[in-house]
C-alpha positions in Angstrom: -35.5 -18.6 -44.4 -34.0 -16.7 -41.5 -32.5 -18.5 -38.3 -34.9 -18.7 -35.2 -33.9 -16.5 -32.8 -30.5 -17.4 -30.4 -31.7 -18.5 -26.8 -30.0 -16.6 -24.1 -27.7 -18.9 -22.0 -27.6 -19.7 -18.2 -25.0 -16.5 -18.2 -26.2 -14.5 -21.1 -28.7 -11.4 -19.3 -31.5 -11.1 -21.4 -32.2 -7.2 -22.3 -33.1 -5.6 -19.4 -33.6 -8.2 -17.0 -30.8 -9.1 -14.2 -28.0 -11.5 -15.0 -29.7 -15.1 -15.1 -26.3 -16.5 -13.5 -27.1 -20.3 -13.6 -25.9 -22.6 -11.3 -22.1 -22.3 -11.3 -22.8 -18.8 -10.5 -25.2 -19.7 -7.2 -22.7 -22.1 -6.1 -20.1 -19.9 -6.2 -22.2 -16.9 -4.6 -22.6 -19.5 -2.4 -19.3 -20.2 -1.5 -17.6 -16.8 -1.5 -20.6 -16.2 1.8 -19.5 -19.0 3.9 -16.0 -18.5 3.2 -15.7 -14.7 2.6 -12.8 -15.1 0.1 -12.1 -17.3 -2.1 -9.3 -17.3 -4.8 -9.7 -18.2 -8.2 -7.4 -21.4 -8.5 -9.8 -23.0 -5.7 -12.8 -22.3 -7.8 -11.0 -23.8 -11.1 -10.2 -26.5 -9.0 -13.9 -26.6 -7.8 -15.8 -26.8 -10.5 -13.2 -28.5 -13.0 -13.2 -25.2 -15.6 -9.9 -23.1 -16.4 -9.1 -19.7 -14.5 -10.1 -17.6 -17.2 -13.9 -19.1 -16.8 -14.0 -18.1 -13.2 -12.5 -14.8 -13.9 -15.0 -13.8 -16.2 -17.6 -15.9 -13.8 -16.5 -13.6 -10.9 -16.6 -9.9 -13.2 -20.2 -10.9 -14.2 -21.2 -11.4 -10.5 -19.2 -8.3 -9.7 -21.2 -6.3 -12.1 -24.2 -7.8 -10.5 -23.6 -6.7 -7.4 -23.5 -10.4 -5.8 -19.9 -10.7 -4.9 -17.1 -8.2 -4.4 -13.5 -9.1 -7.0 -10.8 -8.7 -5.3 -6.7 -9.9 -6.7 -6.4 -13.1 -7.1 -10.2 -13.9 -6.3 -13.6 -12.8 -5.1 -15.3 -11.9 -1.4 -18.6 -10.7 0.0 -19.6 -7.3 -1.1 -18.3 -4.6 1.1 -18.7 -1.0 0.8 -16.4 1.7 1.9 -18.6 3.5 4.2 -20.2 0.2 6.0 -19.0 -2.9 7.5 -20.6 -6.3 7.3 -22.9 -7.4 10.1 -21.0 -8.8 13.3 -23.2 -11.4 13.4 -21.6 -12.3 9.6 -17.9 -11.2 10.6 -18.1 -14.0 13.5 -19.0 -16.6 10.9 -16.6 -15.2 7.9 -13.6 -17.3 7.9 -13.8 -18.4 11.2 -11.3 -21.4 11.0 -8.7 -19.2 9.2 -9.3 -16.8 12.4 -8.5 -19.7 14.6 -5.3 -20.3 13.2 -4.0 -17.1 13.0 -5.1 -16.5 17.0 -3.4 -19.9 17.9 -0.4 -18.3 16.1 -0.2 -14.9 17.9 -1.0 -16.3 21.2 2.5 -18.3 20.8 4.5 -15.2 20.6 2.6 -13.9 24.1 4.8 -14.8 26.6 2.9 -15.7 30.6 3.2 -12.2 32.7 2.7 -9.8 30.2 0.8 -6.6 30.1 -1.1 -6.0 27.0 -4.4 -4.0 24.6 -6.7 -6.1 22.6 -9.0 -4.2 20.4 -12.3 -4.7 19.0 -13.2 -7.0 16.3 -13.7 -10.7 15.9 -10.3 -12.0 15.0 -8.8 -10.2 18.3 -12.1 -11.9 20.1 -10.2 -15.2 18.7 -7.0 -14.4 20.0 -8.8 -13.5 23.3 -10.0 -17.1 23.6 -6.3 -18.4 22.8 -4.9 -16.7 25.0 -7.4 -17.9 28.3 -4.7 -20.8 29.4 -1.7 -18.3 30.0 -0.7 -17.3 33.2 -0.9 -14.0 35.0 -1.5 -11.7 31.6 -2.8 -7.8 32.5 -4.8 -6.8 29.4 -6.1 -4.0 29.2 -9.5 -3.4 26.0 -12.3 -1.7 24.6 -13.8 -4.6 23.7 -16.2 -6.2 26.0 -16.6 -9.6 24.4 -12.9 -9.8 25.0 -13.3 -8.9 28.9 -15.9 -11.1 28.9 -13.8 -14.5 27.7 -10.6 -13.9 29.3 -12.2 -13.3 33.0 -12.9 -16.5 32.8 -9.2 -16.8 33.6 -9.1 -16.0 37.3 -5.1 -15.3 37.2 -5.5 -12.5 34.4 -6.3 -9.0 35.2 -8.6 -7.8 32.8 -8.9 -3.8 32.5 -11.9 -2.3 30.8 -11.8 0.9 29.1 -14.6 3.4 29.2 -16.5 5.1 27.2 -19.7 4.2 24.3 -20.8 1.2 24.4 -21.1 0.4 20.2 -24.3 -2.1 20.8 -23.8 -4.3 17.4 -20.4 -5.2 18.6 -19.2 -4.9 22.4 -17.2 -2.3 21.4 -15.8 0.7 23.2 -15.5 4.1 21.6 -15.3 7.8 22.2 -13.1 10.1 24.2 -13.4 8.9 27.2 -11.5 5.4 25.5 -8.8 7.3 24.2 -8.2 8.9 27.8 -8.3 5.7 29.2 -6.1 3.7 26.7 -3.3 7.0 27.0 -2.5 6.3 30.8 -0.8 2.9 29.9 2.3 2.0 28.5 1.7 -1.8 27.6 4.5 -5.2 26.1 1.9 -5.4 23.1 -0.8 -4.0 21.5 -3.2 -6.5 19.2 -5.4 -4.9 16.7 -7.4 -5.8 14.3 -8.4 -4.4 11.2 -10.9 -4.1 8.7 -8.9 -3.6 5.2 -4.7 -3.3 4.1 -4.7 -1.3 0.7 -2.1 -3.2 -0.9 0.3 0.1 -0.3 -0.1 -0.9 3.1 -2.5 1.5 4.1 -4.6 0.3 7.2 -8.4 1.3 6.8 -11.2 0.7 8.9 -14.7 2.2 9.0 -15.5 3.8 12.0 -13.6 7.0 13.1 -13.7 6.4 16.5 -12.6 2.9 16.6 -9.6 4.1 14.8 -8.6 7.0 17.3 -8.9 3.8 20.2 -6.5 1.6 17.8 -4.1 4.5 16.9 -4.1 5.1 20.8 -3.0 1.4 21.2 -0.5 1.7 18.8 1.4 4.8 20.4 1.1 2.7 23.8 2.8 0.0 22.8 6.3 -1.3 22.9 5.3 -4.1 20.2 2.3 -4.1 17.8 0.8 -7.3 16.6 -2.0 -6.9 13.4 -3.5 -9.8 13.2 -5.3 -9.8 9.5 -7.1 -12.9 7.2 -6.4 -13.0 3.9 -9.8 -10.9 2.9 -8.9 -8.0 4.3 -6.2 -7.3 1.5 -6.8 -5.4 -0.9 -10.5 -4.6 1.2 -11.7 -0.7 0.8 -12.5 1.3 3.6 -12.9 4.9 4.7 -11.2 5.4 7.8 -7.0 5.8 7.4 -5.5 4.4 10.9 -2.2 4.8 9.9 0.7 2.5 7.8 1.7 -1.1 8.0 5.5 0.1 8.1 3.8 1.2 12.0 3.5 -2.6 12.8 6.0 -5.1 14.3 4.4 -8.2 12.8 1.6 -9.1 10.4 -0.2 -12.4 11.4 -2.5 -13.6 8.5 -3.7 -17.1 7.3 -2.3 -16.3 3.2 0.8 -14.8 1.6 -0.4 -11.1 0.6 -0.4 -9.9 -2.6 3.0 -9.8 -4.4 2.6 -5.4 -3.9 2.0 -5.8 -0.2 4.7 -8.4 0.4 7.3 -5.6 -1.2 5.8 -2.7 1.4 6.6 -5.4 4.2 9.6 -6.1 3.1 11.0 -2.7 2.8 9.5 -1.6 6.0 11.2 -4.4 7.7 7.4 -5.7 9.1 7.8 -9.2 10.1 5.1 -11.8 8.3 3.6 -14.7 9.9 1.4 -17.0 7.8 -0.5 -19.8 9.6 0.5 -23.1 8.0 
């Protein structure tokens, strides 16, 4: 008499359907949103099963489309030609963000003349900063403006140019003139991805030109970077980490990355 037929499990696809992931898999879809990285160790730890289990947990979801693998772990899906929403980016390891702002705002000494760029780890760095004295900053970023004039010993400098409406950003020709007629103490950027030759990608042309303008302005450079932007895919080359004075993250980098910091003499801060 031949067997009955074998029952596909909770993560066994059945022909032609999409992966039935079961619950492990939701929860960990689940996780990987609110955090937007999240390495493997953590989710061995999570759900009580070996590495190997959430490897091959996080190449099925890969394959899927749910989550994006990354070394050392998983993060949202990103593609190289689009960022995700703002609205997500403000939410996407926001405590990690806070740390690492709390961190560079340390090393900005009261009295100092500086660019902040757009994104929402520099819009973090902005609020850290509010309780120094007498700072000049100068951005393209109008979320920035917008906290530290709440500080009425800064001066806070505006950049022309597009207004980019999903974001409070500032973009366009008119930016790079503006940004080119100052000579600042430091210049914080953001970015969007590191390839882990140290490779600094972003996604919009424009934005880049503003941040490479920052860069050549400034007599110090600050990146300030959480860990999901390692190893992160994106279009856009602004330049070479070897360009930077100091990385600020919230993680050690990859063991490839560390090495291109290390040669280039890049200074790493990781928030405790």
């Amino acid at each position: 008499m031949a067997p009955p037929p074998t029952q596909p499990s909770a993560t066994t696809p059945a022909a032609g359907d999409k992966p039935n992931l079961g619950l492990r898999h939701t929860q960990i879809q689940k996780i990987v949103q609110s955090k937007g990285f999240v390495t493997i160790e953590q989710l061995a730890r999570e759900f009580n099963v070996t590495p190997q289990t959430i490897r091959r947990d996080i190449n099925t979801m890969h394959k899927a489309g749910l989550i994006q693998r990354f070394h050392g772990g998983a993060g949202v899906c990103s593609s190289s030609t689009e960022n995700v929403a703002y609205t997500e980016r403000k939410i996407l390891c926001f405590e990690e963000k806070q740390r690492i702002a709390r961190m560079v705002a340390a090393q900005i000494p009261d009295h100092a003349s500086l660019f902040i760029n757009i994104g929402t780890t520099t819009e973090a760095i902005a609020q850290a900063l509010v309780k120094h004295d007498r700072l000049r900053v100068i951005t393209n970023n109008l979320n920035v403006a917008n906290i530290l004039s709440s500080n009425e010993n800064f001066e806070v400098i505006v950049a022309g140019g597009l207004v980019r409406h999903r974001d409070g950003g500032l973009i366009g020709e008119a930016t790079i003139d503006f940004i080119q007629q100052f000579r600042v103490d430091f210049g914080i950027i953001g970015i969007s991805g590191i390839d882990l030759d140290g490779t600094l990608l972003d996604f919009d042309y424009r934005e880049v030109r503003a941040a490479r303008a920052i860069i050549d302005n400034s007599r110090k450079i600050f990146l300030a970077a959480d860990h999901t932007k390692f190893g992160r895919n994106a279009m856009v080359r602004l330049g070479n980490i070897a360009e930077i004075d100091t990385l600020f993250t919230d993680q050690t980098p990859p063991t490839a990355l560390v090495e291109v910091l290390t040669k280039a003499e890049v200074k790493l801060s990781v928030a405790e």
